[in-house]
LOZAVO-618572 format. One record per atom (N, C-alpha, C): residue number from 1; residue in three letters; x, y, z. Coordinates in nm, 3 decimals, always signed. Layout:
N
<site k="NUM" r="Ala" xx="X" yy="Y" zz="Z"/>
...
This chain:
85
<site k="1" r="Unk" xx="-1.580" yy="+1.173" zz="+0.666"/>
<site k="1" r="Unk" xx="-1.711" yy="+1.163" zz="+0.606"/>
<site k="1" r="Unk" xx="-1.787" yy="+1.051" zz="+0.677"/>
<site k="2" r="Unk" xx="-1.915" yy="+1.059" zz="+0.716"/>
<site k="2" r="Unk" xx="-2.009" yy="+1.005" zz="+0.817"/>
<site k="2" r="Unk" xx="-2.076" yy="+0.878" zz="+0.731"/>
<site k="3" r="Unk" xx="-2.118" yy="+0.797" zz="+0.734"/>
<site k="3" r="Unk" xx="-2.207" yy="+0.662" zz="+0.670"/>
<site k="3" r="Unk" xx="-2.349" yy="+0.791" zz="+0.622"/>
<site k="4" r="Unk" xx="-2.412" yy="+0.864" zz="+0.638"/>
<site k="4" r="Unk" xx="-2.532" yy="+0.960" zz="+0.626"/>
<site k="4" r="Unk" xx="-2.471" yy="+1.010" zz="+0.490"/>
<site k="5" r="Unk" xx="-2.365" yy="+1.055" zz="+0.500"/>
<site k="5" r="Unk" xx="-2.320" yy="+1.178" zz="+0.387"/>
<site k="5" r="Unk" xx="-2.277" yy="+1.066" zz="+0.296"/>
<site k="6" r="Unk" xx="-2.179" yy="+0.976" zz="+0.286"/>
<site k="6" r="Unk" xx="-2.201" yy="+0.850" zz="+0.183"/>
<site k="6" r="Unk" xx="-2.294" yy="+0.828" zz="+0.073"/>
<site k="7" r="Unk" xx="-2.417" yy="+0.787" zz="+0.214"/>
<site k="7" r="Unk" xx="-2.530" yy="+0.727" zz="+0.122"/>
<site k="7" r="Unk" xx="-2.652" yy="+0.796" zz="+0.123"/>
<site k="8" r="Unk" xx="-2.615" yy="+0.889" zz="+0.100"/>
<site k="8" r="Unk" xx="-2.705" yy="+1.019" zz="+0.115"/>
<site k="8" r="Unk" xx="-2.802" yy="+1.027" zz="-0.062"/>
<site k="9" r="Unk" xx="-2.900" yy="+0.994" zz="-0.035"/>
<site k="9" r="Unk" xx="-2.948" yy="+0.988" zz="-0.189"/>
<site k="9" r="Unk" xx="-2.947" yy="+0.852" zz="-0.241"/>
<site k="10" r="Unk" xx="-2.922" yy="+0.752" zz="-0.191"/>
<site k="10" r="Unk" xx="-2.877" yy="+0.631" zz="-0.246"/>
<site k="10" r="Unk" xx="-2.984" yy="+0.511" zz="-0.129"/>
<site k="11" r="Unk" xx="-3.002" yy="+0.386" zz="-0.181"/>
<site k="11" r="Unk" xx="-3.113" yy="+0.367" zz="-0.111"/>
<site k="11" r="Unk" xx="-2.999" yy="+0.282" zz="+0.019"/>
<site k="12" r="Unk" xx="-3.062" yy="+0.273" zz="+0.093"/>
<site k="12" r="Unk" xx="-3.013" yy="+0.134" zz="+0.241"/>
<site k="12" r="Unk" xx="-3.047" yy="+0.021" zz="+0.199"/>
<site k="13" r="Unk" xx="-3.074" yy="-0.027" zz="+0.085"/>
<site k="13" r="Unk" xx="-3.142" yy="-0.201" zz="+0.084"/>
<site k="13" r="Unk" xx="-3.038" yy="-0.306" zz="+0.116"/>
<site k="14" r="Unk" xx="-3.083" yy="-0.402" zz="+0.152"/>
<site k="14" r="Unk" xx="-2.939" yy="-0.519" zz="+0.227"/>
<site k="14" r="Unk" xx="-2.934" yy="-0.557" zz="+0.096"/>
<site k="15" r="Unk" xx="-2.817" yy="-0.581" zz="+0.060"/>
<site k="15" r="Unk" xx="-2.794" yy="-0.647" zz="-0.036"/>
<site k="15" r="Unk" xx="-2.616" yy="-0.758" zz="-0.025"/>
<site k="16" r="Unk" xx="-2.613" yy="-0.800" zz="-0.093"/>
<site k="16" r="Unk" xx="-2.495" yy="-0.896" zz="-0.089"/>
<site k="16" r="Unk" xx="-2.346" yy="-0.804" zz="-0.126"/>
<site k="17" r="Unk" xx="-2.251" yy="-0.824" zz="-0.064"/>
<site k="17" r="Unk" xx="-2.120" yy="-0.726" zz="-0.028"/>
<site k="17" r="Unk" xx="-2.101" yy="-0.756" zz="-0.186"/>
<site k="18" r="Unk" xx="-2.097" yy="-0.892" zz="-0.259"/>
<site k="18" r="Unk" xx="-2.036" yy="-0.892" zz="-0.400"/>
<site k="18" r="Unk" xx="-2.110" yy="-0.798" zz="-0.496"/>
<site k="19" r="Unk" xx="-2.216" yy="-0.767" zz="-0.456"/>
<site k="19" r="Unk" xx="-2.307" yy="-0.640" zz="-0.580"/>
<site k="19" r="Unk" xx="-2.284" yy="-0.482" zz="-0.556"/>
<site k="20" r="Unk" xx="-2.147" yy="-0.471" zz="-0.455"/>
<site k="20" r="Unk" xx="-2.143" yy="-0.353" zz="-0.417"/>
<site k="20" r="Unk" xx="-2.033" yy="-0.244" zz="-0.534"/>
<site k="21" r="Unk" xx="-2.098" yy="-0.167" zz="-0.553"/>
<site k="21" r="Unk" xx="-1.932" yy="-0.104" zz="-0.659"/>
<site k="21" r="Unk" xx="-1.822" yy="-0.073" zz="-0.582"/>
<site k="22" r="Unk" xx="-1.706" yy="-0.054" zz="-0.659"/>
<site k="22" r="Unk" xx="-1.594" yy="-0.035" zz="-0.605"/>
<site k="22" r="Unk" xx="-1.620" yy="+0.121" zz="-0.574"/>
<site k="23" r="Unk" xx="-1.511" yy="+0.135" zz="-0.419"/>
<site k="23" r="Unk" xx="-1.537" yy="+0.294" zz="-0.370"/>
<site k="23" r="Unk" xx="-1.694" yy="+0.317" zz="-0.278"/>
<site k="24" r="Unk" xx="-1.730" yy="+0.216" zz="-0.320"/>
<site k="24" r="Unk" xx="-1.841" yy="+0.226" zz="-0.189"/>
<site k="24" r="Unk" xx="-1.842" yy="+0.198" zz="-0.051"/>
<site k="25" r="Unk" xx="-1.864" yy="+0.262" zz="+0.018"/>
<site k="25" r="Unk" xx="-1.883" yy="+0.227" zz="+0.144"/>
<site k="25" r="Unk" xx="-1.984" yy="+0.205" zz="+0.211"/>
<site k="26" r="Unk" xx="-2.009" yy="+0.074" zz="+0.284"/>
<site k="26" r="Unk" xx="-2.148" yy="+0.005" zz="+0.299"/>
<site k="26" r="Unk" xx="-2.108" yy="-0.041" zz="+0.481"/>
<site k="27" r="Unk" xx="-2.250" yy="-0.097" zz="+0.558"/>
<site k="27" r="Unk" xx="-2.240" yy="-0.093" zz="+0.686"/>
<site k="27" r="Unk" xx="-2.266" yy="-0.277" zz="+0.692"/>
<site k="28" r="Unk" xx="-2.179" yy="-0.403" zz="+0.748"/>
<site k="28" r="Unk" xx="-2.264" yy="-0.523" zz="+0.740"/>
<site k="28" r="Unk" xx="-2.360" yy="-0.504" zz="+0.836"/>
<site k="29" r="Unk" xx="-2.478" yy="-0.590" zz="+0.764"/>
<site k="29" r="Unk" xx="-2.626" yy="-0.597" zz="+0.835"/>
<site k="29" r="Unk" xx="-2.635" yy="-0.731" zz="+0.884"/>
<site k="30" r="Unk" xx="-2.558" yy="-0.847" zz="+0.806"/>
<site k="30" r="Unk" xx="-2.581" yy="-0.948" zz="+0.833"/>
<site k="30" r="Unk" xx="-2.473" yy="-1.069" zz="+0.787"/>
<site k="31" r="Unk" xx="-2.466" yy="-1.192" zz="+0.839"/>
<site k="31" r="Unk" xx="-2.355" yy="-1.309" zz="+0.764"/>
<site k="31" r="Unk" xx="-2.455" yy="-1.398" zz="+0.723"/>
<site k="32" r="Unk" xx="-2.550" yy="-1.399" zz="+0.652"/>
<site k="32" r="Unk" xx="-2.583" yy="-1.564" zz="+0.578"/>
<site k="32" r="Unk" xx="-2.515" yy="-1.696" zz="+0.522"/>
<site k="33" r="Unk" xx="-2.468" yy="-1.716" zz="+0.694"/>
<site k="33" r="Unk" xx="-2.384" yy="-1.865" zz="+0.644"/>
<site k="33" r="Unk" xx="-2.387" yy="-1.934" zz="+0.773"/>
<site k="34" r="Unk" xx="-2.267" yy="-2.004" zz="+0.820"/>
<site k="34" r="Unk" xx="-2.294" yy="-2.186" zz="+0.869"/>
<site k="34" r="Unk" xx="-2.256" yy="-2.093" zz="+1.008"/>
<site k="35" r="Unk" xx="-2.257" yy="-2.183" zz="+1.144"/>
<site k="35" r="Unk" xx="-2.136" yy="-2.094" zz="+1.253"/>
<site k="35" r="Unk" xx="-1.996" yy="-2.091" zz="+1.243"/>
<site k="36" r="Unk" xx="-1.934" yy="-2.225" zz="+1.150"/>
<site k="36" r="Unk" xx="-1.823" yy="-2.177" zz="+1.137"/>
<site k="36" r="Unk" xx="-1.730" yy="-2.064" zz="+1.064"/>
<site k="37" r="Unk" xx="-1.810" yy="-2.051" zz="+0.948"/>
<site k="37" r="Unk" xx="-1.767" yy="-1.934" zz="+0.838"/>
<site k="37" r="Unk" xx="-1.803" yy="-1.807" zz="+0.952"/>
<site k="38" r="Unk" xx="-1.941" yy="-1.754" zz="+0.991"/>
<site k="38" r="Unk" xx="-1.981" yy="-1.625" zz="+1.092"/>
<site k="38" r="Unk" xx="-1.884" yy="-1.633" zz="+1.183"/>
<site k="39" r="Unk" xx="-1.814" yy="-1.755" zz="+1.286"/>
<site k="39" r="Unk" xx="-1.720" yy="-1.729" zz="+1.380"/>
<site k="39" r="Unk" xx="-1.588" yy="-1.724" zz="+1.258"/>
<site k="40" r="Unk" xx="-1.589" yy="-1.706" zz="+1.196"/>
<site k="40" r="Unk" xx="-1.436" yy="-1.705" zz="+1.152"/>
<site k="40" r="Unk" xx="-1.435" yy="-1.538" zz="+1.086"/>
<site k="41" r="Unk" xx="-1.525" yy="-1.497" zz="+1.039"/>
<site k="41" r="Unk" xx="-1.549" yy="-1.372" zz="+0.950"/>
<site k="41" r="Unk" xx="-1.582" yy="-1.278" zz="+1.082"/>
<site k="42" r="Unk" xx="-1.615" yy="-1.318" zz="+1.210"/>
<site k="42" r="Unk" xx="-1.622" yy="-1.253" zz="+1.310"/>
<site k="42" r="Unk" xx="-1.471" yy="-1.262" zz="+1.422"/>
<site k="43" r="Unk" xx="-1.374" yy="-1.336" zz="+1.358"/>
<site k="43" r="Unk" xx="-1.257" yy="-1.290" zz="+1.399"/>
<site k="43" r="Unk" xx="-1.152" yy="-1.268" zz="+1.349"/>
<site k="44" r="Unk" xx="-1.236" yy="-1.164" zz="+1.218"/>
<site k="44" r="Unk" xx="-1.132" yy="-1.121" zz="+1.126"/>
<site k="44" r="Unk" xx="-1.219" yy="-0.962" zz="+1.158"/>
<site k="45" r="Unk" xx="-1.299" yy="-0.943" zz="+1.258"/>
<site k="45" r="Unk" xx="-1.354" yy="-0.830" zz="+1.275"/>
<site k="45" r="Unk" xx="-1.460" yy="-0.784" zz="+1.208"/>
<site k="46" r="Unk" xx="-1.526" yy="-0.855" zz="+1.105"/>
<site k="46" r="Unk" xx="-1.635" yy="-0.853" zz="+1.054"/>
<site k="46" r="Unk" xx="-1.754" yy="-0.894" zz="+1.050"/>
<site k="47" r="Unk" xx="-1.842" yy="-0.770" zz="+1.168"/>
<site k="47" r="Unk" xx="-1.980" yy="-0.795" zz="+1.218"/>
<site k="47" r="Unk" xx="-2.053" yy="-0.716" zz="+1.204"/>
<site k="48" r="Unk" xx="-2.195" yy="-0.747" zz="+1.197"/>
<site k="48" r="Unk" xx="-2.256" yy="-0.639" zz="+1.202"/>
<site k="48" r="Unk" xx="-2.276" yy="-0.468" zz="+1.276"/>
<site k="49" r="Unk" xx="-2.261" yy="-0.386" zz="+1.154"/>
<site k="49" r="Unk" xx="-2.277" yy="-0.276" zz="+1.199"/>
<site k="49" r="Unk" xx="-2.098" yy="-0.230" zz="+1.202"/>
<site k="50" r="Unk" xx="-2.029" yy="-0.275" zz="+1.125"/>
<site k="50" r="Unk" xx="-1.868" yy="-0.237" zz="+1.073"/>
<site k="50" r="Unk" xx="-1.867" yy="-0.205" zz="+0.968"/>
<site k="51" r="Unk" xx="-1.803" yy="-0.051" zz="+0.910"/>
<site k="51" r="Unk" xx="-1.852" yy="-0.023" zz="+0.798"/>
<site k="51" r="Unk" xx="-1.668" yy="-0.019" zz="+0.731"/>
<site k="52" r="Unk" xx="-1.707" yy="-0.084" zz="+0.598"/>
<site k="52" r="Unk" xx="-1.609" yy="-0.139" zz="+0.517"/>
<site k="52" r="Unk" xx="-1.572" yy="-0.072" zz="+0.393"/>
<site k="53" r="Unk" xx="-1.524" yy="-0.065" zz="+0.278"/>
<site k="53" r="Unk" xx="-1.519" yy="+0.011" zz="+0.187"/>
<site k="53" r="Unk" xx="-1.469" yy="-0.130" zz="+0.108"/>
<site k="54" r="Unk" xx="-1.525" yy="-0.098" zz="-0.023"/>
<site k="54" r="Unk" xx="-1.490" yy="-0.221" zz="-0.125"/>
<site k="54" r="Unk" xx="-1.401" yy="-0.156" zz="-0.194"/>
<site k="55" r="Unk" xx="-1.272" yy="-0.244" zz="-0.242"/>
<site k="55" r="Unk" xx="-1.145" yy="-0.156" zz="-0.274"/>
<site k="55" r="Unk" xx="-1.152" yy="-0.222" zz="-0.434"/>
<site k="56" r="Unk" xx="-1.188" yy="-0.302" zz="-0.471"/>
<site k="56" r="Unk" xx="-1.148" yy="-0.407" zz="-0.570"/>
<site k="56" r="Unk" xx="-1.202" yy="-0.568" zz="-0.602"/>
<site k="57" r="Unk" xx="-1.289" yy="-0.570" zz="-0.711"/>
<site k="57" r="Unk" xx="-1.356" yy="-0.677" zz="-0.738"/>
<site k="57" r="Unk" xx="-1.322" yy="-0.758" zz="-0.867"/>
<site k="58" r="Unk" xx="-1.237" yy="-0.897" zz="-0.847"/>
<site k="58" r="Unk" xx="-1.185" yy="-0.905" zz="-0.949"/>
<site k="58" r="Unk" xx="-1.326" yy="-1.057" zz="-1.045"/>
<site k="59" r="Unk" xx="-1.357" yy="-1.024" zz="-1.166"/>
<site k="59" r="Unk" xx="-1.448" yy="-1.070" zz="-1.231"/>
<site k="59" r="Unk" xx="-1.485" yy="-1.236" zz="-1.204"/>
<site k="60" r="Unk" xx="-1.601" yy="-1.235" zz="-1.117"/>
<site k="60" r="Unk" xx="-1.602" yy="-1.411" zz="-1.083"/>
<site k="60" r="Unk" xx="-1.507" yy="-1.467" zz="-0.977"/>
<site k="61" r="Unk" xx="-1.426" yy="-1.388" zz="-0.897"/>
<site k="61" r="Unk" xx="-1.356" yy="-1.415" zz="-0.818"/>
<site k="61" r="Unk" xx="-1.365" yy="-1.341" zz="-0.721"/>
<site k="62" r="Unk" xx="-1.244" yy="-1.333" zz="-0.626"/>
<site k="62" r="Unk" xx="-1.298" yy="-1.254" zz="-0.477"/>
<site k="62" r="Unk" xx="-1.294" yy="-1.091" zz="-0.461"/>
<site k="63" r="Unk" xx="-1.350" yy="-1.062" zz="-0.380"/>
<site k="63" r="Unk" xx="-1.331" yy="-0.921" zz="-0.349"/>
<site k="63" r="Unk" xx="-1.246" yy="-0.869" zz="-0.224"/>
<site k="64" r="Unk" xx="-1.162" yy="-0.740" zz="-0.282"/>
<site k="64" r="Unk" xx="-1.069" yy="-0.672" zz="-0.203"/>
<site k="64" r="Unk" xx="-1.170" yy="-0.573" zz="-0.101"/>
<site k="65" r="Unk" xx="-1.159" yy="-0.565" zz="+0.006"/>
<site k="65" r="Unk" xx="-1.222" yy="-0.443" zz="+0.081"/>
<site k="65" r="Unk" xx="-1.130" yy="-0.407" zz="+0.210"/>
<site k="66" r="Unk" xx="-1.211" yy="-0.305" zz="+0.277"/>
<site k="66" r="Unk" xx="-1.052" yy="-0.241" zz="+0.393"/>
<site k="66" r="Unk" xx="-1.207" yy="-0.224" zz="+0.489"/>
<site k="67" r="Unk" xx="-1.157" yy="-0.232" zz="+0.606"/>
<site k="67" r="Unk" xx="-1.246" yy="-0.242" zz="+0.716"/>
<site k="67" r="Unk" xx="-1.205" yy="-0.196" zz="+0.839"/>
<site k="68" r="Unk" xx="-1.240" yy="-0.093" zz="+0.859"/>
<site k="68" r="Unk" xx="-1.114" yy="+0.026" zz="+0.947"/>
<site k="68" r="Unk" xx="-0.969" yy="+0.062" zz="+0.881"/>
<site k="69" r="Unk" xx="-0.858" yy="-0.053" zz="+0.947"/>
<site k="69" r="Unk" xx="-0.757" yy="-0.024" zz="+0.907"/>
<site k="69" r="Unk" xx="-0.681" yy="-0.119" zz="+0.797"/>
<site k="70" r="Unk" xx="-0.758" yy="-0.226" zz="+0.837"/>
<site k="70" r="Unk" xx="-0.734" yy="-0.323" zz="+0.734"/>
<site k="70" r="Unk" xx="-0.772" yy="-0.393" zz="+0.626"/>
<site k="71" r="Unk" xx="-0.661" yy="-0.453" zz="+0.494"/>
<site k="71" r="Unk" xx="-0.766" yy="-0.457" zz="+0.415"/>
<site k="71" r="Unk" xx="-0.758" yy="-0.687" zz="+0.383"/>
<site k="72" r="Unk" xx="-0.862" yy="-0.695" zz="+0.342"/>
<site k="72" r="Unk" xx="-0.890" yy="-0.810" zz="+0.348"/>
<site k="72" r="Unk" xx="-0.928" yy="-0.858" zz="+0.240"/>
<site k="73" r="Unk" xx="-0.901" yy="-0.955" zz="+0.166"/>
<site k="73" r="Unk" xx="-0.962" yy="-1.085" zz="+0.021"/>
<site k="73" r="Unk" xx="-1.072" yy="-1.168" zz="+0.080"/>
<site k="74" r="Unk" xx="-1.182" yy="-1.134" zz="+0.047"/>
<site k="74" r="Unk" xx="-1.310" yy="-1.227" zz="+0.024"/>
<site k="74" r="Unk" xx="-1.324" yy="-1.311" zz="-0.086"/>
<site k="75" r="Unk" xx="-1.357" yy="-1.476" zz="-0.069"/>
<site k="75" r="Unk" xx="-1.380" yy="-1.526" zz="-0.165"/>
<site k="75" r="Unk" xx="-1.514" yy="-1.480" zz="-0.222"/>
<site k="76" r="Unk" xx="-1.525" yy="-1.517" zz="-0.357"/>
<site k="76" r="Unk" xx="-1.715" yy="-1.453" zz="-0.398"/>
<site k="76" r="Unk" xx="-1.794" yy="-1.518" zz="-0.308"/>
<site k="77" r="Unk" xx="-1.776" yy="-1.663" zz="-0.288"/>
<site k="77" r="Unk" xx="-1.902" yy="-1.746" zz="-0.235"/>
<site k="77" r="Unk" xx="-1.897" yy="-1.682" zz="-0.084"/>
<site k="78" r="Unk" xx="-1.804" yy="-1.637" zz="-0.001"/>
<site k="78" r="Unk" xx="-1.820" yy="-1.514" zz="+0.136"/>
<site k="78" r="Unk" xx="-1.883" yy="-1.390" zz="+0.060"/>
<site k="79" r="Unk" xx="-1.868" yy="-1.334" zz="+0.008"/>
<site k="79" r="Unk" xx="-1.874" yy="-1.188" zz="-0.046"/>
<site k="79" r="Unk" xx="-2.060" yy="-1.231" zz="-0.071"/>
<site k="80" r="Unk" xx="-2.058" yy="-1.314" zz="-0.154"/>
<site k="80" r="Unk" xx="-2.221" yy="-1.336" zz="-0.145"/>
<site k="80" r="Unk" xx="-2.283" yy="-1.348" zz="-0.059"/>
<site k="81" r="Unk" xx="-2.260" yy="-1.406" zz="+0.102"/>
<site k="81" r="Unk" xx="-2.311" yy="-1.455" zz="+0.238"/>
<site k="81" r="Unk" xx="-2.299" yy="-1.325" zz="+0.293"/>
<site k="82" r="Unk" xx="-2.204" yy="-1.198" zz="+0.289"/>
<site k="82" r="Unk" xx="-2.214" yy="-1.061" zz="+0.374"/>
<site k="82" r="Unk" xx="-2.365" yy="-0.985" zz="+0.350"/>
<site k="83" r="Unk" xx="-2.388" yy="-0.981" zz="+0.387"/>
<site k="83" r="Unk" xx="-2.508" yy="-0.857" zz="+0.361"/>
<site k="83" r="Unk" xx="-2.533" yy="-0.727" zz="+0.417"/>
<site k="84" r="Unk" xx="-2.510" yy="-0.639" zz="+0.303"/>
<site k="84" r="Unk" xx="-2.451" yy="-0.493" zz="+0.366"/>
<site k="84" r="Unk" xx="-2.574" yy="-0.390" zz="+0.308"/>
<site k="85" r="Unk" xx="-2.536" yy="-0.293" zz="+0.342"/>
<site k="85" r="Unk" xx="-2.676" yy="-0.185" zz="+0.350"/>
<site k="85" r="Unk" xx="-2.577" yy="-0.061" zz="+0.340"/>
């Protein structure tokens, strides 16, 4: 299934990876943060235009997501700095 057929009906607005529901699959647009957090979240393979799937968001705390093959723990205060579409 293609990123088109996904979000097909559903809008593209950037929004922050932590407001995403679980089972969604979203594309990052952007890192709103320092260079060290962007170089570090960029060598865990997460850059713009990598499309991720949110697996699991646990309440006030971090989020589970898989990003190709792998899956990865975001703290919230990262999960808030992704900005996905």
């Amino acid at each position: 299934m293609d990123m088109d057929q996904i979000t097909q009906g559903q809008s593209r607005q950037v929004r922050p990876l932590s407001s995403v529901p679980v089972g969604m699959t979203v594309r990052i647009h952007s890192v709103k943060a320092g260079h060290g957090l962007s170089r570090r979240l960029a060598a865990m393979g997460l850059l713009p235009g990598v499309e991720l799937t949110v697996l699991k968001h646990h309440p006030g705390g971090p989020t589970m997501i898989m990003a190709k093959v792998t899956r990865l723990i975001l703290g919230r205060g990262v999960a808030d700095k992704v900005m996905v579409y």
